[in-house]
N, CA, C and O atoms as CSV, one atom per row, in Angstrom:
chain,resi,resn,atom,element,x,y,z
A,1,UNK,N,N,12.235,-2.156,-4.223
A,1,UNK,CA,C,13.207,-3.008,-3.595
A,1,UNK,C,C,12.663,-4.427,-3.608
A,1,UNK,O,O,11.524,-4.494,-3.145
A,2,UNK,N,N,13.180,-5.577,-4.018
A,2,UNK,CA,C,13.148,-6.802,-3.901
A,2,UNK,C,C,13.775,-7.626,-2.401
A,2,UNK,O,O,14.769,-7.377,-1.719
A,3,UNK,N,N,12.912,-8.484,-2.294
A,3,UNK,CA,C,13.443,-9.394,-1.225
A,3,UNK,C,C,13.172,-10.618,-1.542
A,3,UNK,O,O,12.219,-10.991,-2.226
A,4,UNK,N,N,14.268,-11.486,-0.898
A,4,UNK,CA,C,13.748,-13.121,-1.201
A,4,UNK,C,C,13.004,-13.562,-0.351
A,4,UNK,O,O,13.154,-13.361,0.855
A,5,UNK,N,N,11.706,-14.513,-1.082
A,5,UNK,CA,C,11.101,-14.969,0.032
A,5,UNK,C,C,11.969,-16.153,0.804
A,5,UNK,O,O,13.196,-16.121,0.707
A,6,UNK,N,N,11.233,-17.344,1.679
A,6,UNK,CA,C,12.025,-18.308,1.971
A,6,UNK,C,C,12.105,-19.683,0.718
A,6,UNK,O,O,12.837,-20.671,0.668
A,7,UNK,N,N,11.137,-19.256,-0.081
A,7,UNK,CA,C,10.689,-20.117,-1.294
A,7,UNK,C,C,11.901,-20.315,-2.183
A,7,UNK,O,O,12.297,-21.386,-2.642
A,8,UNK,N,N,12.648,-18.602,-2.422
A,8,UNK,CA,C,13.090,-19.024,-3.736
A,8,UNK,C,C,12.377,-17.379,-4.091
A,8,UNK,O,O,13.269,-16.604,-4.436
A,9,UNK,N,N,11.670,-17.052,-4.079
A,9,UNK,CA,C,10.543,-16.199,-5.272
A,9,UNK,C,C,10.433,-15.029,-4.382
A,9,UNK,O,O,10.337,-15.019,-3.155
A,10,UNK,N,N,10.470,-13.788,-5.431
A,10,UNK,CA,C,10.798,-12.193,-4.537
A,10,UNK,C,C,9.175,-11.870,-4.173
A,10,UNK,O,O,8.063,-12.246,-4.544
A,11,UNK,N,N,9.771,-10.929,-3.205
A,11,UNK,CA,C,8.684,-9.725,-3.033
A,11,UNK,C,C,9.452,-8.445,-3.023
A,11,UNK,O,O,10.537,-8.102,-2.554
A,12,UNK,N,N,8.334,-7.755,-3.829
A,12,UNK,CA,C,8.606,-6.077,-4.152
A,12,UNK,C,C,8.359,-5.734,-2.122
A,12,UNK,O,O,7.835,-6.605,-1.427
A,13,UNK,N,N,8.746,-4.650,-1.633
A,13,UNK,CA,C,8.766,-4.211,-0.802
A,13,UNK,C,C,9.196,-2.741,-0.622
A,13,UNK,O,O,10.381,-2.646,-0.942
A,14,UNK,N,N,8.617,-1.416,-0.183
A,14,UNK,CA,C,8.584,-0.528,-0.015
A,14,UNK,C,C,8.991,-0.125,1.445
A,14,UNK,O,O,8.375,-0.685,2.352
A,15,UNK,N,N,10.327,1.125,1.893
A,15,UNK,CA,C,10.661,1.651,2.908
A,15,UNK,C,C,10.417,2.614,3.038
A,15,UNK,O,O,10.908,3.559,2.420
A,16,UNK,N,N,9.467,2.672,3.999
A,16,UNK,CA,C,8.242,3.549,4.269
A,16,UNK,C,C,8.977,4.134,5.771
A,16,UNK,O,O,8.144,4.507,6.597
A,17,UNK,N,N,10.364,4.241,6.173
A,17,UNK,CA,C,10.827,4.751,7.573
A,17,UNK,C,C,10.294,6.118,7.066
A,17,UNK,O,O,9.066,6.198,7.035
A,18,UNK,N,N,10.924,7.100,6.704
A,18,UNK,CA,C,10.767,8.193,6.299
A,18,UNK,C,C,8.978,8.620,6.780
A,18,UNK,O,O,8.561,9.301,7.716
A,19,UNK,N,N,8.591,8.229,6.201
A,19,UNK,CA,C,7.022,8.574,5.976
A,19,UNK,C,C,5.963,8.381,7.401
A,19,UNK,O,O,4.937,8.964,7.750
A,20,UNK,N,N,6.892,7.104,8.084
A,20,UNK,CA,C,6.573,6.614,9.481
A,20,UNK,C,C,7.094,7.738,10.480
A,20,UNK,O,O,6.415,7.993,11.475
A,21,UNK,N,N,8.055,8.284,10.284
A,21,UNK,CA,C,8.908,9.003,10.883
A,21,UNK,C,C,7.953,10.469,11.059
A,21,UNK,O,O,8.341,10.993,12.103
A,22,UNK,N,N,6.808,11.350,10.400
A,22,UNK,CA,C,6.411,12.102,10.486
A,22,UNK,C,C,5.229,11.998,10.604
A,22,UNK,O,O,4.680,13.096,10.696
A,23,UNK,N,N,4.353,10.877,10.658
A,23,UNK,CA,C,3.442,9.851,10.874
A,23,UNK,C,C,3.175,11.106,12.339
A,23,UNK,O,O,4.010,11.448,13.176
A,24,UNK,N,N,1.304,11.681,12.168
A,24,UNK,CA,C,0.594,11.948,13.485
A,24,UNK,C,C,0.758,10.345,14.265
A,24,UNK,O,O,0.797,9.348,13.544
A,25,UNK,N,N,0.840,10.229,15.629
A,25,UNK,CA,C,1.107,9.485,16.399
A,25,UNK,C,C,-0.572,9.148,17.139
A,25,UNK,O,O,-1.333,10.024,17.550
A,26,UNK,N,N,-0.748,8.161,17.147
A,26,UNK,CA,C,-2.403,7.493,17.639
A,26,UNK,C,C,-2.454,8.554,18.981
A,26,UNK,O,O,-1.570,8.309,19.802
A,27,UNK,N,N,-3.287,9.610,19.302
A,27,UNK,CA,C,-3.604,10.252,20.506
A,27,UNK,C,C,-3.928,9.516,22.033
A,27,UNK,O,O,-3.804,9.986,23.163
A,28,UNK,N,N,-4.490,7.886,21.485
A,28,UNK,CA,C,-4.400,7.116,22.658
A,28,UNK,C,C,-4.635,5.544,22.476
A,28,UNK,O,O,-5.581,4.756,22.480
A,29,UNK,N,N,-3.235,5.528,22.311
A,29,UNK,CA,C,-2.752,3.848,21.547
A,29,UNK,C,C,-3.059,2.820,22.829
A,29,UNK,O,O,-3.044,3.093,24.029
A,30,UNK,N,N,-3.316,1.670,22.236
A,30,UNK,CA,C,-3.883,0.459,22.998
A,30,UNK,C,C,-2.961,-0.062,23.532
A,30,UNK,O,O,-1.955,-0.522,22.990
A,31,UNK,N,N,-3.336,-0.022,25.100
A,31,UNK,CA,C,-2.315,-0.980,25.872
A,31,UNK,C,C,-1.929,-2.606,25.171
A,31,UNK,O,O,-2.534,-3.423,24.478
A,32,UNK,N,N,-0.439,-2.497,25.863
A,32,UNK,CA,C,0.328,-3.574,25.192
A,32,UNK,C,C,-0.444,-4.663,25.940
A,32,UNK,O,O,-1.503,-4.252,26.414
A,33,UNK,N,N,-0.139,-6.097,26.183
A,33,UNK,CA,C,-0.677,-6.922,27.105
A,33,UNK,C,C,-0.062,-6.764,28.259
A,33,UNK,O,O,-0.813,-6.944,29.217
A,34,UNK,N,N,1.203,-6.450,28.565
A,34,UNK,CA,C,1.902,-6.249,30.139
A,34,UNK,C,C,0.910,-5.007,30.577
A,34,UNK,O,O,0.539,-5.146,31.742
A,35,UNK,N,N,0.465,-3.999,30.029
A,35,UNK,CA,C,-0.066,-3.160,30.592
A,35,UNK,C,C,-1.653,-4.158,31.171
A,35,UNK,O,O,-1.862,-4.487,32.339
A,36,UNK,N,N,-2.401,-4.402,30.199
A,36,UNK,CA,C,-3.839,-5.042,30.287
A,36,UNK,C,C,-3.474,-5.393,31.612
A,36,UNK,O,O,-3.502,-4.744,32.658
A,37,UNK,N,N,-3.065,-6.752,31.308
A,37,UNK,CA,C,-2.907,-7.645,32.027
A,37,UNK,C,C,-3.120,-7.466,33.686
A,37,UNK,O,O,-3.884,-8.182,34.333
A,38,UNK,N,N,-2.315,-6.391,34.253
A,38,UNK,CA,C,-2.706,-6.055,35.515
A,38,UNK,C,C,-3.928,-5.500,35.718
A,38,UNK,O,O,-4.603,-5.930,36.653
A,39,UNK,N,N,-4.346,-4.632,35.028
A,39,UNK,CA,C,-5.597,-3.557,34.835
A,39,UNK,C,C,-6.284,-4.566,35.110
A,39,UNK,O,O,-6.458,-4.793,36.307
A,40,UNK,N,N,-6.936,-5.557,34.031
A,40,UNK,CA,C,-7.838,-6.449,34.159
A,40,UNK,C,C,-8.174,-7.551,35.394
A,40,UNK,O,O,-9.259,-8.102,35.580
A,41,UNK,N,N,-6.881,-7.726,36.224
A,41,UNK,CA,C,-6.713,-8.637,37.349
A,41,UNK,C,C,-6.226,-10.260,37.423
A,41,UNK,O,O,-5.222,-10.550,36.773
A,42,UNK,N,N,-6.772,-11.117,38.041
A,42,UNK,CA,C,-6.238,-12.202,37.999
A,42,UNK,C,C,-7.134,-13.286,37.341
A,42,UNK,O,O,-8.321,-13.029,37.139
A,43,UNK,N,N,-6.748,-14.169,37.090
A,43,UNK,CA,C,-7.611,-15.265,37.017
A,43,UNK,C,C,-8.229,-15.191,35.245
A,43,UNK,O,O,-8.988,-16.037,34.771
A,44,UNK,N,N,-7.785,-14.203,34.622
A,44,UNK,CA,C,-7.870,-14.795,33.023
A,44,UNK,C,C,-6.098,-15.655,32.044
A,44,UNK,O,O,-4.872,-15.750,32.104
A,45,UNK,N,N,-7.314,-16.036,31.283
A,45,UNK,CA,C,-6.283,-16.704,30.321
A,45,UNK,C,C,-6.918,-16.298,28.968
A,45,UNK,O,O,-8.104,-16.362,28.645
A,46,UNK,N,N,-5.846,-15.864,28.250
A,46,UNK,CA,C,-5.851,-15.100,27.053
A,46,UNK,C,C,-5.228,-16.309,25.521
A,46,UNK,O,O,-4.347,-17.165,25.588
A,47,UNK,N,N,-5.716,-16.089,24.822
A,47,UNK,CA,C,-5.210,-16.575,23.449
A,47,UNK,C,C,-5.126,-15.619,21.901
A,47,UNK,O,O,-5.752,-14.768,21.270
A,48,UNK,N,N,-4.529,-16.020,21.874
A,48,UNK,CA,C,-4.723,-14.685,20.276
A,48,UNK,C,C,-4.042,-15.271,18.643
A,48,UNK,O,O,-2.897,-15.695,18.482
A,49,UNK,N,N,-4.967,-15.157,17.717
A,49,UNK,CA,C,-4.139,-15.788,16.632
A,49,UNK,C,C,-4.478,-14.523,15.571
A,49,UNK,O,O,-5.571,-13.959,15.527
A,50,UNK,N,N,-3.412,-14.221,14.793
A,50,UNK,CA,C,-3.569,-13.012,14.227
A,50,UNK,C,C,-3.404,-13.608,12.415
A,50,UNK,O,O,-2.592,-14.433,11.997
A,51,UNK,N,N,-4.337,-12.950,11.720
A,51,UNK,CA,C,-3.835,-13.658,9.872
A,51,UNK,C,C,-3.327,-12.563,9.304
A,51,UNK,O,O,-4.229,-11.772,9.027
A,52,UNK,N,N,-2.287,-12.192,9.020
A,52,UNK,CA,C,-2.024,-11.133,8.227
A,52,UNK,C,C,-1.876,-11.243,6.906
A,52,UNK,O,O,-1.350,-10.315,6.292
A,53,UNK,N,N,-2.350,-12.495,6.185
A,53,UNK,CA,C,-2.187,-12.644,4.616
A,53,UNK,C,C,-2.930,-11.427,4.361
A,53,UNK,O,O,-3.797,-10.904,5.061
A,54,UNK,N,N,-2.408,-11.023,3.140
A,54,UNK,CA,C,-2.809,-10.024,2.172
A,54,UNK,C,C,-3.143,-8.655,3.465
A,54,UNK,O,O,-4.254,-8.200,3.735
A,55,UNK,N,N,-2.099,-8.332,3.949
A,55,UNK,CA,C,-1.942,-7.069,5.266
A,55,UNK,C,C,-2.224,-5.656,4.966
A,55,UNK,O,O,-2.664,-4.741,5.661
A,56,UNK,N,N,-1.765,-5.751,3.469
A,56,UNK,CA,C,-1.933,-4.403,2.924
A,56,UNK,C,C,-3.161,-3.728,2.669
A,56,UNK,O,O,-3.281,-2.503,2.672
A,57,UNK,N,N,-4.562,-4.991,2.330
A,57,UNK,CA,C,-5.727,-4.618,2.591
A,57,UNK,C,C,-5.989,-4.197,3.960
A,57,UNK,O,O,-6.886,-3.358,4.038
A,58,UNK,N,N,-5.391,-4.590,5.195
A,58,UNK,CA,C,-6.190,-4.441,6.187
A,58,UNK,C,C,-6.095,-3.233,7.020
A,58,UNK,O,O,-6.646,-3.179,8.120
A,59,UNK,N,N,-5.357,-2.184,6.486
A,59,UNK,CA,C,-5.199,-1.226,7.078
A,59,UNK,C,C,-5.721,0.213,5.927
A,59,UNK,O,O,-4.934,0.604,5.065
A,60,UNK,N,N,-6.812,0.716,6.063
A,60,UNK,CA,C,-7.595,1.914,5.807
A,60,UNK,C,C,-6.316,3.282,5.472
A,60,UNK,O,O,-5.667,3.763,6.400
A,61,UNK,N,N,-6.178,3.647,4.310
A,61,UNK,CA,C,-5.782,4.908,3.989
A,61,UNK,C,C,-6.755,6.173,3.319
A,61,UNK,O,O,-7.232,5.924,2.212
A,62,UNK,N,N,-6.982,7.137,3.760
A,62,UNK,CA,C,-7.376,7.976,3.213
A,62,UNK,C,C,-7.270,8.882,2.174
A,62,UNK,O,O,-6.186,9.444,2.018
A,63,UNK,N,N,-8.384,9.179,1.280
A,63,UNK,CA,C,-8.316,8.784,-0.090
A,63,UNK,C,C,-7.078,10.223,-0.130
A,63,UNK,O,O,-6.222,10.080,-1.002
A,64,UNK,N,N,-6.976,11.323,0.598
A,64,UNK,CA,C,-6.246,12.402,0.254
A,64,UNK,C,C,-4.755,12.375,0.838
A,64,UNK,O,O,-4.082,13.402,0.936
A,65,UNK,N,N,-4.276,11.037,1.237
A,65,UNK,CA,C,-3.882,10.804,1.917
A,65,UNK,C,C,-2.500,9.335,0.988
A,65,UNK,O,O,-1.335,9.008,1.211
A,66,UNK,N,N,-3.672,8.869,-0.114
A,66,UNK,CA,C,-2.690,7.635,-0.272
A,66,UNK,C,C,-1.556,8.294,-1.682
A,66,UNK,O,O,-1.138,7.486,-2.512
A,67,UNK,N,N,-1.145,9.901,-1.788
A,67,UNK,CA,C,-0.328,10.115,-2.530
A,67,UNK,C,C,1.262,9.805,-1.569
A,67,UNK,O,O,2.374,9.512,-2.009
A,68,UNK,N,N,0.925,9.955,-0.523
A,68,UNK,CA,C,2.348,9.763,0.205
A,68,UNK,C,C,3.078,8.416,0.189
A,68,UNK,O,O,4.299,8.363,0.335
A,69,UNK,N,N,2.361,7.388,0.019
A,69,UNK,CA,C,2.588,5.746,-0.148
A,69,UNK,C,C,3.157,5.480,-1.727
A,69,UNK,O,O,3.739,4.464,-2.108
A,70,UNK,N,N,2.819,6.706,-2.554
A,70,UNK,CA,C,3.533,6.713,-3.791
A,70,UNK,C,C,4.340,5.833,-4.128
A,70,UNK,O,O,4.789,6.024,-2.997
A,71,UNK,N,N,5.413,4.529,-4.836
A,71,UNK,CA,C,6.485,3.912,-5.223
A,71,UNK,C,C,6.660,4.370,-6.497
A,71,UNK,O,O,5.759,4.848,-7.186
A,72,UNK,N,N,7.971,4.216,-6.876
A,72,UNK,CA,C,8.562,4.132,-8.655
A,72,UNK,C,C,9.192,3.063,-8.803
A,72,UNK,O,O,10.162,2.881,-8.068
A,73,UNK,N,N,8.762,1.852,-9.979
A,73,UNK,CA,C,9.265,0.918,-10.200
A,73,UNK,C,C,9.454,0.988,-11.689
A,73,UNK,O,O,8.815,1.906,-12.204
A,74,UNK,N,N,10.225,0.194,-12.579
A,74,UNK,CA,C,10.332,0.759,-13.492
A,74,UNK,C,C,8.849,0.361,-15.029
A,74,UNK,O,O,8.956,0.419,-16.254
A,75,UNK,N,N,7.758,0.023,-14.209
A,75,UNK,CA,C,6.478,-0.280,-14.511
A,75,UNK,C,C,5.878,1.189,-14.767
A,75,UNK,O,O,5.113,1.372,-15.714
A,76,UNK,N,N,6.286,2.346,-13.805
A,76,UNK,CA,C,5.335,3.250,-13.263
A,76,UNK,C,C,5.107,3.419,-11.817
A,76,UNK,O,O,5.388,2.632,-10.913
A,77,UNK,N,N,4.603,4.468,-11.758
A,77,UNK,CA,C,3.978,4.910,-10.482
A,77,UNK,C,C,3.198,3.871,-9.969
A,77,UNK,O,O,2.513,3.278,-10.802
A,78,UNK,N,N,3.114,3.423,-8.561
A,78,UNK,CA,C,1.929,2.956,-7.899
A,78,UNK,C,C,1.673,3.364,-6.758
A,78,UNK,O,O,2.642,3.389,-5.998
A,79,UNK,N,N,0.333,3.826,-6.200
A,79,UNK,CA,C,-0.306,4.213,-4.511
A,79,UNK,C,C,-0.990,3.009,-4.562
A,79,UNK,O,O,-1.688,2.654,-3.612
């Protein structure tokens, strides 16, 4: 699937609902900040800057694991 960027110029993009959808669920996912926030108490101040260029590196798949991320473009297969 193609999308436009704001440039002018596509990105390939993959819909991965399906695959999310049967996705094991984190056994004990990290409080949001409304949660922290009280836990921790009063008197902090928080900042956060996040880079997600190139995102797809930053998340770890396992090697028996990256046939499910599969695409067909008309290049070929890619995981």
């Amino acid at each position: 699937l193609l999308v436009a960027k704001h440039d002018g110029s596509w990105r390939m993009v993959v819909d991965y609902k399906k695959l999310n959808n049967i996705t094991i669920k984190d056994n004990y996912p990290l409080p949001n900040m409304e949660q922290a926030i009280p836990v921790l108490g009063g008197g902090y101040k928080f900042f956060s800057k996040l880079d997600m260029k190139s995102g797809f590196w930053q998340i770890p798949i396992k090697e028996e694991d990256k046939y499910k991320t599969t695409f067909n473009t008309p290049d070929g297969l890619y995981e």
